[in-house]
N, C-alpha and C positions, 0 to 999 in steps of 0.2 A: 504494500500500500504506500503511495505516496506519500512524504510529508506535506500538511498542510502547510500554506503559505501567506506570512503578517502581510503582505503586501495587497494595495487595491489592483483592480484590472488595470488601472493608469500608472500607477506605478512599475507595475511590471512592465508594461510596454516602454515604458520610460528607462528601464533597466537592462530591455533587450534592445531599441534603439543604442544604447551605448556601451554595449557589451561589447565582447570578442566573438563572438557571432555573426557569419555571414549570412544575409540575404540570398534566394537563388540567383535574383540578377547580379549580384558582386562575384557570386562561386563562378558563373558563366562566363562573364568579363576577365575574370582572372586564370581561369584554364583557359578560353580563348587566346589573349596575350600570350599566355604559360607556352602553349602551343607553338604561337606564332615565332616568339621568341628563343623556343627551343632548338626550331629547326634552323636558324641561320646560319651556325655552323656546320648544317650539309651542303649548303652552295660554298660557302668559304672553304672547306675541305676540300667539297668534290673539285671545284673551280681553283683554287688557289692551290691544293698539295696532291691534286690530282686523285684521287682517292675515288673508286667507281662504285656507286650510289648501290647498284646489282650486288658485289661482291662484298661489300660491308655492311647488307641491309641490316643485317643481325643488332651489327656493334651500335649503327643509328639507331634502330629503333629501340633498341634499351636504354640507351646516351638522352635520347630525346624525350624517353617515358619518364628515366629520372630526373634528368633534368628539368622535364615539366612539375614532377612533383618538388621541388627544393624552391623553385623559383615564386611557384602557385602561395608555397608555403610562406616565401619571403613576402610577396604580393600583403598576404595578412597581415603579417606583425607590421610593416609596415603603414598600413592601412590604420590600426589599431592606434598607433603611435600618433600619427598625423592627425587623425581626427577631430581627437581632444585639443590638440595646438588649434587648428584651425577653426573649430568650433570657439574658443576665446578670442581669436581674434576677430572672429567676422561677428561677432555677439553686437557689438553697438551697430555695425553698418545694415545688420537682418533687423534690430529693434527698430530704427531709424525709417525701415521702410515698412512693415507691420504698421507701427504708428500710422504713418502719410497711408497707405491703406485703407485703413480701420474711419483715418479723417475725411477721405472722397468719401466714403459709402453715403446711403441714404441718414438724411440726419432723425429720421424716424427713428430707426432700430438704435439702440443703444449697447453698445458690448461691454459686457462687466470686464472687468481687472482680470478675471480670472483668465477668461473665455482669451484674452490679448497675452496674457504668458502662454498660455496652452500654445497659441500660434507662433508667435516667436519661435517657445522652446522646439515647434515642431519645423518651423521653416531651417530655423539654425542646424537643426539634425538633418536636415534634407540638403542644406549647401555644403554642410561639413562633411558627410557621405560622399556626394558627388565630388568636391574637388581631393578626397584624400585618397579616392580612389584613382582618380588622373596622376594626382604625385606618387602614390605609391607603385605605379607600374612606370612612369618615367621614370623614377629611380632607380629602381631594381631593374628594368632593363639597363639603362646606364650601366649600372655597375654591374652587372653579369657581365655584360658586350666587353667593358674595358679590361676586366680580369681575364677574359679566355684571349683574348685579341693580347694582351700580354704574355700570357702562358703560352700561348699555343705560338705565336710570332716572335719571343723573343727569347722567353726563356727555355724551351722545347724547342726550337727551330731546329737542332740536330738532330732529332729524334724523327724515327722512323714515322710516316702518317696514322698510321693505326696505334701506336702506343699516343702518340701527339695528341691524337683526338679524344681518347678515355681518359687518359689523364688530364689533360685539358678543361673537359666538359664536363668530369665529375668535381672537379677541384672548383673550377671556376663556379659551378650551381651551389656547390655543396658553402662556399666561402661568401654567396653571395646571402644564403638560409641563413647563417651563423653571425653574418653580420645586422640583420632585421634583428637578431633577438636582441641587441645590445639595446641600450636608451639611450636617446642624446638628450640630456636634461638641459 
């Protein structure tokens, strides 16, 4: 049996609004990316170290499945991070427009205090969602792309294509996962 829960139904939503829980649409967006950004290092391979796409399907598609999973993972905690920042910062510029808002509407209707936090708190959670999701995957793409593009191009350059590329692309995914958990306070 469940434990019951002190919280009202607002609150709880107010608690998974700003949790570490993803939404479908965010899980979607960030395997998509996950994806997209996986596979880059099959044309840089195939293309740059000559590596034939046929004879390495194996090593890609394991390179690209973990690496999809480290990156999706970083996509999170990143996400997670930024939100909170974001959501204080843009708090007076989302109050600012609720107010002007709330002040065009019909001068009939009257909205309590309450009814104008509720909005806010719900608009502020709606831009802080949306832009920490855009930061969190320019980031983490960034810095995946610069650490394998270092590994793979500078520091592996002698290395044979098929060792270059595992180690490469698991280091580089795995280094970019490990860096999301940290905080930057």
């Amino acid at each position: 049996m469940a434990p019951k829960s002190n919280f009202s139904k607002e609150e709880e939503l107010l608690l998974q609004d700003f949790g570490r829980g993803l939404s479908a649409k965010s899980s979607a967006i960030f395997y998509f990316h996950a994806f997209i950004v996986s596979t880059v290092p099959l044309y840089l391979f195939s293309n740059i170290q000559q590596m034939f796409i046929c004879e390495n399907a194996i090593l890609f598609g394991i390179g690209t499945i973990v690496s999809m999973y480290f990156i999706s993972f970083a996509y999170k905690n990143n996400k997670f991070e930024l939100k909170h920042k974001i959501a204080q910062k843009r708090g007076d510029g989302v109050s600012a427009e609720i107010h002007a808002a709330v002040a065009d509407m019909d001068g009939n209707k009257k909205v309590s205090k309450k009814e104008k936090d509720e909005r806010i708190l719900w608009r502020k959670n709606e831009v802080a969602e949306a832009e920490s999701i855009q930061l969190a995957v320019f980031n983490t793409n960034a810095t995946f792309l610069a650490i394998l593009i270092f590994l793979a191009f500078l520091i592996f350059k002698n290395y044979a294509p098929t060792p270059n590329y595992a180690i490469s692309i698991f280091v580089a995914s795995g280094l970019t996962a490990l860096f999301s958990t940290s905080s930057q306070n």
